[in-house]
Wavefront OBJ file of the C-alpha trace (Angstrom):
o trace
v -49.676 -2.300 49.165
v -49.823 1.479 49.567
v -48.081 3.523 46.835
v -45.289 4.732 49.580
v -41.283 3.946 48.749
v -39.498 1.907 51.529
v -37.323 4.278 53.488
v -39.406 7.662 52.238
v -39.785 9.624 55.459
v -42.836 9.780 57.101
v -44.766 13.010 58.437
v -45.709 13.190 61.465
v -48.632 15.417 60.697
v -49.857 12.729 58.318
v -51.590 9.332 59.103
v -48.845 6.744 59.515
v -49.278 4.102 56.235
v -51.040 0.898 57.181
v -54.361 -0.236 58.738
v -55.454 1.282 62.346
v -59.035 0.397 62.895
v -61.042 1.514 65.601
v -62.953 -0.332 68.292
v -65.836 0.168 67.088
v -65.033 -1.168 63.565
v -64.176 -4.399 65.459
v -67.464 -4.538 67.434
v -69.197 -3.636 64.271
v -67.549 -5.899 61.829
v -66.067 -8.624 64.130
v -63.128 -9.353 62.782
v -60.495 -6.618 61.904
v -57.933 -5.397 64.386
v -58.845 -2.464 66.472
v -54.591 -1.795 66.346
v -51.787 -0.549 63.797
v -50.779 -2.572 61.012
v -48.106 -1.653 59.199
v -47.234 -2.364 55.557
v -44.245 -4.180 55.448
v -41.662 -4.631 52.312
v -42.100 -8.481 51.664
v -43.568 -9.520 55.091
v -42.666 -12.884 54.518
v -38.728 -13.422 55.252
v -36.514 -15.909 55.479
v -33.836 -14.904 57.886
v -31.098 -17.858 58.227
v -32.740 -21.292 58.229
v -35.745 -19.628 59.759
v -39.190 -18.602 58.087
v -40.761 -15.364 59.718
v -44.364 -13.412 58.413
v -43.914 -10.598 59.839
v -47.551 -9.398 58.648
v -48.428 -11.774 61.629
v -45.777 -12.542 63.710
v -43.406 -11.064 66.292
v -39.831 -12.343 67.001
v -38.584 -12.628 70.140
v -34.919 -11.552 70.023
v -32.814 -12.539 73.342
v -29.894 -10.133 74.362
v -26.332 -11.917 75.390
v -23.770 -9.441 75.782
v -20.114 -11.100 76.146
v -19.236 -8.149 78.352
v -17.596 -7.189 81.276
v -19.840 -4.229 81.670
v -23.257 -4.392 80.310
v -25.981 -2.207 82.077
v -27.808 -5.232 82.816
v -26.449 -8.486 83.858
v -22.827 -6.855 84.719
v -20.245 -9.784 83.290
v -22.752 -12.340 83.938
v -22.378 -13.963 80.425
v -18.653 -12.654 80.309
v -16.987 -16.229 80.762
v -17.536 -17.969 76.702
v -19.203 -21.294 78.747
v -21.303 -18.974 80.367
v -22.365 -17.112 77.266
v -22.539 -19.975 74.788
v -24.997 -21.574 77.822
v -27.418 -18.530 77.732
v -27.825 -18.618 73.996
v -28.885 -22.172 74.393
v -31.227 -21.682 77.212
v -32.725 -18.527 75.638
v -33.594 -21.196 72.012
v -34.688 -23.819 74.591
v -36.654 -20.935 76.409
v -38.426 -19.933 73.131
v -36.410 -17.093 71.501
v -36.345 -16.929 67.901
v -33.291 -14.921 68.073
v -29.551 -14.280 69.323
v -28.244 -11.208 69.255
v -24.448 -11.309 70.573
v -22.915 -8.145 71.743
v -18.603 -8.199 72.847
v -19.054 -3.615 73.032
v -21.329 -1.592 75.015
v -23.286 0.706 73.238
v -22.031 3.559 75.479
v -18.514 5.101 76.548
v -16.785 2.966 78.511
v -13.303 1.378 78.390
v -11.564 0.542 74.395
v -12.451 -2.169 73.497
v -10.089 -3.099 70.519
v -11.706 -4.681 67.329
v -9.029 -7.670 67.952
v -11.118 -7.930 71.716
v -14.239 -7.610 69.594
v -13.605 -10.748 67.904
v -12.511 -12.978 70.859
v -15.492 -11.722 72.682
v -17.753 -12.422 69.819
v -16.220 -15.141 67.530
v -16.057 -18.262 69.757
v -19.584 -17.748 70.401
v -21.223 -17.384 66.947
v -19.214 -21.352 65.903
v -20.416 -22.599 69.011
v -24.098 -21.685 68.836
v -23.933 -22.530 64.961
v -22.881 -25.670 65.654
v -25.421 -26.588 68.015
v -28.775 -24.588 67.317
v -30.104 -23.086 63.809
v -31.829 -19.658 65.785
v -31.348 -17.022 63.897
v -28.040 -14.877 65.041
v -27.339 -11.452 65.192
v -24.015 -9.556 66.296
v -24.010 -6.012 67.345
v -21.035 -4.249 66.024
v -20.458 -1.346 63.822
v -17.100 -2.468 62.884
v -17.374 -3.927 59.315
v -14.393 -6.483 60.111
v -15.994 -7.853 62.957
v -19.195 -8.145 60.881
v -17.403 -10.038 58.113
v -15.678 -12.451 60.403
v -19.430 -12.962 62.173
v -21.236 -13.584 59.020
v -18.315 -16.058 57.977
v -18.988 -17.820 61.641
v -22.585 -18.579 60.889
v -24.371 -14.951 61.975
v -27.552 -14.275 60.179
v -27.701 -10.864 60.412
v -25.706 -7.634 61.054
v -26.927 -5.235 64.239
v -25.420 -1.820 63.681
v -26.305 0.223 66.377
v -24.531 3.149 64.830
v -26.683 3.728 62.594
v -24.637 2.641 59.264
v -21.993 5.325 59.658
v -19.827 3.360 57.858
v -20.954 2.390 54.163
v -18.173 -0.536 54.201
v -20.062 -2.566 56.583
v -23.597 -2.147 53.887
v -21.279 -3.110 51.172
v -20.490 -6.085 52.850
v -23.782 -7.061 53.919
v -25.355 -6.886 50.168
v -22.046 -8.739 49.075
v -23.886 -11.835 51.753
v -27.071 -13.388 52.222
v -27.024 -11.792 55.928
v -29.772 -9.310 56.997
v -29.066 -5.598 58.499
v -30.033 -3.950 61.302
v -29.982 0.222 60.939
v -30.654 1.597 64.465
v -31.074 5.183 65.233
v -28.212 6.683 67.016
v -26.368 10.107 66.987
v -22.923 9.640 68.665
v -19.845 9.612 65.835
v -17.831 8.299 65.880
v -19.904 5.512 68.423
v -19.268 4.896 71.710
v -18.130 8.973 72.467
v -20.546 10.950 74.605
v -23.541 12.784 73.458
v -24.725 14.877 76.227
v -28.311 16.206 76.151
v -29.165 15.519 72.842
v -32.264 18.054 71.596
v -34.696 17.452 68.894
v -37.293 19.618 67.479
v -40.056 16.740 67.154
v -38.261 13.271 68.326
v -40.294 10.767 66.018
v -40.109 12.927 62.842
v -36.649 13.056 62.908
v -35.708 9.417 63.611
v -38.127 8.630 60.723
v -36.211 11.267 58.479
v -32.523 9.377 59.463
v -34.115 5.762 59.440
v -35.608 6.172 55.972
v -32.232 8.213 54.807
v -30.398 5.439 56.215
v -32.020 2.285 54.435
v -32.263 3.942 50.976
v -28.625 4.277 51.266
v -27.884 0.366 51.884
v -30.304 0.099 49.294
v -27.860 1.942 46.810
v -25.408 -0.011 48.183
v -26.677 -3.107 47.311
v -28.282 -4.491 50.604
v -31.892 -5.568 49.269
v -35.093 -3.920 51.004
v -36.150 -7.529 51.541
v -33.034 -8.010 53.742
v -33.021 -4.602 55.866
v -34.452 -4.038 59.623
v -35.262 -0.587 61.432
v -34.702 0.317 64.905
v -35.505 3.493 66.292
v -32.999 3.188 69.290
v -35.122 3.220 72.101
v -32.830 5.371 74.825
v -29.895 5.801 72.349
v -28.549 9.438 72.623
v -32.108 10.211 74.068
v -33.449 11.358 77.351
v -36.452 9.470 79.278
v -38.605 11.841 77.660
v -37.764 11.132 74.049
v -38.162 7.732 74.182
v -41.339 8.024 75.963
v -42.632 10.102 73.063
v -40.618 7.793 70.191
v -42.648 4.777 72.171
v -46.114 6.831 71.880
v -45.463 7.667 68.222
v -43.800 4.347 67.359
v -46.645 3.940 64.323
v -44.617 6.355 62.414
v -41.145 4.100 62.541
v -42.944 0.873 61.586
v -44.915 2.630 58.669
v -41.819 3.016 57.017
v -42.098 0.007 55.794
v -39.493 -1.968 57.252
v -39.933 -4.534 59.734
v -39.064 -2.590 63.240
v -37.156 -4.073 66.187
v -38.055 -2.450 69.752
v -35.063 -2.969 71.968
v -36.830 -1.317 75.468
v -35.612 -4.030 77.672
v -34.977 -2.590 81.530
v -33.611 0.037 79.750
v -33.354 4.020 81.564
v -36.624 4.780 80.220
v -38.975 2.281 81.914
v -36.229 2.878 85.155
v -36.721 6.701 85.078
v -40.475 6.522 84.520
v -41.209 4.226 87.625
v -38.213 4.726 90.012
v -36.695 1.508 89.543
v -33.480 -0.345 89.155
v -32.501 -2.227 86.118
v -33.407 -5.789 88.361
v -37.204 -4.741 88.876
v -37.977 -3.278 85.218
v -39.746 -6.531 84.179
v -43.124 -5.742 84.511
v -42.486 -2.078 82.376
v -40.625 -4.340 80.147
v -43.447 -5.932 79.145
v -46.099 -3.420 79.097
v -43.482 -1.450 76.606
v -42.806 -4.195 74.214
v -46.893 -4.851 74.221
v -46.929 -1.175 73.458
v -44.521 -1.360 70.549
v -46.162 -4.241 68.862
v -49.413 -3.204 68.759
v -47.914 -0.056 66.933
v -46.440 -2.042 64.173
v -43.136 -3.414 65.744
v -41.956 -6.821 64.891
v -38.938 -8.071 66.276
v -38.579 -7.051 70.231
v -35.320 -7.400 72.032
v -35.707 -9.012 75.398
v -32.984 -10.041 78.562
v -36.219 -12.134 80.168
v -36.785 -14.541 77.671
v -39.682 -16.930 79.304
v -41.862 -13.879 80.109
v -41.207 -12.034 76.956
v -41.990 -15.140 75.245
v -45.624 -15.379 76.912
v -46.356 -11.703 76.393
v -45.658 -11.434 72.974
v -47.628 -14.874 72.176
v -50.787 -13.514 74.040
v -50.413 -10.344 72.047
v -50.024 -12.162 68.912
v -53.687 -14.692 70.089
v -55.274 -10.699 70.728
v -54.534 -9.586 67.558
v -55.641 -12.883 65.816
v -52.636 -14.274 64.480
v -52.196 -17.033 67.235
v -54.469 -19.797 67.631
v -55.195 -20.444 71.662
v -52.871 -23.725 72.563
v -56.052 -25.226 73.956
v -59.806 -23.949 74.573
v -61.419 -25.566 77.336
v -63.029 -22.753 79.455
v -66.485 -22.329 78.987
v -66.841 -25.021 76.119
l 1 2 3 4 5 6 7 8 9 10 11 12 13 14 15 16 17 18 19 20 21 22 23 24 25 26 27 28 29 30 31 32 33 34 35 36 37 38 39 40 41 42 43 44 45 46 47 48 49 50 51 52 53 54 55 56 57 58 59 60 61 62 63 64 65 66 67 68 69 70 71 72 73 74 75 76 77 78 79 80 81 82 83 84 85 86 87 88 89 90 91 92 93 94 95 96 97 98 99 100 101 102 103 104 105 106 107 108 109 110 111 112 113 114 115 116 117 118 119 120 121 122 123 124 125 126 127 128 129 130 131 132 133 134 135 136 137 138 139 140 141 142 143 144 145 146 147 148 149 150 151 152 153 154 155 156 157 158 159 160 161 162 163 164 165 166 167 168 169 170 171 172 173 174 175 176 177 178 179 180 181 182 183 184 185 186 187 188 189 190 191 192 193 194 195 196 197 198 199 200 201 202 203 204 205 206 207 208 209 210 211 212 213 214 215 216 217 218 219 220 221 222 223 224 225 226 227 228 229 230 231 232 233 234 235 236 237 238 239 240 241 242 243 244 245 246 247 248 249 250 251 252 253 254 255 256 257 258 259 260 261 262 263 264 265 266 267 268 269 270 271 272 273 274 275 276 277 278 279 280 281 282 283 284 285 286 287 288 289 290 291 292 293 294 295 296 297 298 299 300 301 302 303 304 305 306 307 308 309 310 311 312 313 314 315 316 317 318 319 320 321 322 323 324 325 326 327 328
């Protein structure tokens, strides 16, 4: 391990901590990785009944938002049946992980914390009862997290960026992991037009590493805390193309990193797309974001994701081909 802290900020004028070999050292040498690899605080995690080595493996996190109005798949998995049913087919499909959402990330409508937890609830018992993939609810409300991680939820998603040090407290007082995403609105969910930074990846490092070392004094063990840089959150098109680009200096934090670019504005604004036809940008920006060091990616299309990120994973060494038959 390098002598860095987890959670000290990293600068951007300096070379991101971890391994990035070149091509040539891989021609040369034939067998190191010609991409960044990131030092990670205790690699090895076990994350519900589930076993991940994150020094070699990516998780595939599937989104099902219990929402009326979600960006993507607008009240598709609205009706419980329908939800509980997509969690199951997303396991079956070959995700390691749920993450439940009953509140847009966005402004929109009030939702109430009471509507929170009939949105969210019912889902977590059902899926615990049937499946052990790891599950994750995305709230910043720390009484919707409690009630989640009493349901059977693995792990906390708090897209706002732990504005609230209740919800840490809570999460160290459990054996359930945390999320801390990069976000700016405050209180969440109210509008943050235009939002300006002076160098985009510096200053989500800055927040992300400010942000963990405070769970950490709040009790939530490094070995149990996640980073997300908020792909799109309270940034423009251009942002998050840059935070993509420069995603090596997230993930050398020291944290495992979760990507969450799926169909989002981004890929939509960079290729003149809808939401619908994002797929193939989908793909080629979670590729993108692993081979800087990102180790959890947060997917609608499960199947494809699935197949991208274990080809990625064969690349990079880590995967064993399921059978070798060409040319043998």
């Amino acid at each position: 391990m390098s002598n860095f802290q987890p959670g000290e900020r990293v600068d951007a004028k300096e070379e991101p901590t971890g391994r990035a070999h070149s091509g040539r050292d891989h021609v040369e040498k034939g067998s190191v990785s010609s991409f960044f690899e990131p030092e990670i605080v205790k690699p090895v995690r076990r994350i519900g009944a589930r076993e991940f080595d994150f020094s070699r493996q990516v998780a595939v996190m599937a989104i099902v938002n219990r929402t009326p109005d979600s960006f993507f798949d607008r009240g598709r998995t609205y009706a419980l049946r329908a939800a509980v049913d997509a969690v199951l087919a997303a396991a079956a499909d070959g995700a390691d992980w749920i993450d439940i959402g009953g509140v847009p990330f966005g402004p929109g409508p009030e939702v109430t914390e009471a509507e929170e937890l009939d949105r969210v609830i019912p889902v977590v018992e059902a899926v615990r009862a049937a499946s052990d993939v790891v599950i994750s609810v995305d709230t910043y409300r720390t009484g919707v997290a409690r009630a989640a991680i009493d349901a059977g939820a693995d792990v906390i998603n708090d897209t706002s960026g732990l504005q609230d040090d209740a919800l840490a407290s809570l999460v160290a007082a459990s054996q359930a992991a945390l999320v801390i995403t990069h976000s700016l609105a405050s209180p969440p969910r109210t509008p943050h037009p235009r939002p300006a930074y002076q160098d985009v990846a510096r200053e989500i490092a800055a927040f992300l590493g400010e942000r963990a070392a405070r769970a950490v004094a709040l009790g939530v063990p490094p070995e149990r805390i996640i980073i997300d840089p908020g792909h799109d959150l309270n940034k423009n098109t251009r942002h998050t193309l840059e935070l993509t680009r420069r995603l090596s200096e997230i993930t050398s934090i020291g944290y495992p990193t979760l990507a969450a670019v799926s169909n989002k504005d981004f890929i939509g604004e960079t290729l003149d797309l809808p939401a619908g036809l994002r797929l193939p940008g989908t793909l080629a920006a979670v590729v993108l974001s692993i081979v800087q060091g990102a180790r959890i990616v947060r997917v609608h299309d499960v199947p494809a994701a699935v197949s991208a990120v274990r080809l990625t994973e064969a690349v990079l060494g880590w995967r064993e081909p399921a059978y070798t038959r060409h040319n043998v």
